[in-house]
C-alpha positions, 0 to 999 in steps of 0.5 A, spaced: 624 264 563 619 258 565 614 263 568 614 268 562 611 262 558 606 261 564 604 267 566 607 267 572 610 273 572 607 280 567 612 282 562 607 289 562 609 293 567 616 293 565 615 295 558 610 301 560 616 306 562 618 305 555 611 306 553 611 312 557 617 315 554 615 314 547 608 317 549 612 325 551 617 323 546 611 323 541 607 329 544 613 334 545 614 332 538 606 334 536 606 340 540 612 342 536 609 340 530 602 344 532 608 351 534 611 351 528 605 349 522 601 355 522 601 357 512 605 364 516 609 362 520 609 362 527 602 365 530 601 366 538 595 362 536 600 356 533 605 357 538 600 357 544 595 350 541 602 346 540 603 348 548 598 346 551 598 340 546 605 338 549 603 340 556 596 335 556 599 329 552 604 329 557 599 329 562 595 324 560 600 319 557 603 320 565 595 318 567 595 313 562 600 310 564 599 310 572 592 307 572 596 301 567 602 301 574 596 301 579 592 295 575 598 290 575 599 293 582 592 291 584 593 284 581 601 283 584 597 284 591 591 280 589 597 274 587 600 275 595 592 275 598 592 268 594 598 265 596 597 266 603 591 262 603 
C-alpha cells in the first residue's frame, strides 16, 4: 500500500486491459449502432460503414493501448538501469 501512495509502484498498467475492453466493447457497439441506423432500415451502405467501424476501433484501441503498455514498460526498464547504479 506504501508504494501506491509513493509512486513506487504504477496503478496504470493494470487498469489498461480493463480499458482495452471497454474500448471493443464500446466500438462493437458503435459498429452496430452505425449497422442498424440507416431511416430504411439495413442498407449495404449502413452495414459495411458499421463494420469497418467496428474493425478500426478495435484496432486502434488495441494500438492505443499497446503504445501506453510500451511507455510503462519503458519506464519499469529505466527503474531497473537506476536501480543498478
Amino acid at each position: 500500500m506504501k508504494s501506491m501512495f509513493t509512486f513506487d509502484s504504477m496503478l496504470t498498467p493494470k487498469l489498461v486491459t480493463g480499458l482495452y475492453w471497454l474500448l471493443i466493447i464500446i466500438a462493437v457497439i458503435s459498429g452496430l449502432g452505425t449497422m442498424f441506423s440507416g431511416y430504411e432500415g439495413l442498407t449495404a451502405g449502413t452495414f459495411f460503414l458499421g463494420l469497418i467501424t467496428m474493425i478500426l476501433g478495435s484496432i486502434g484501441a488495441r494500438i492505443w493501448c499497446e503504445l501506453m503498455i510500451v511507455i510503462f514498460k519503458i519506464n519499469e526498464n529505466l527503474q531497473i538501469l537506476k536501480d543498478k547504479q
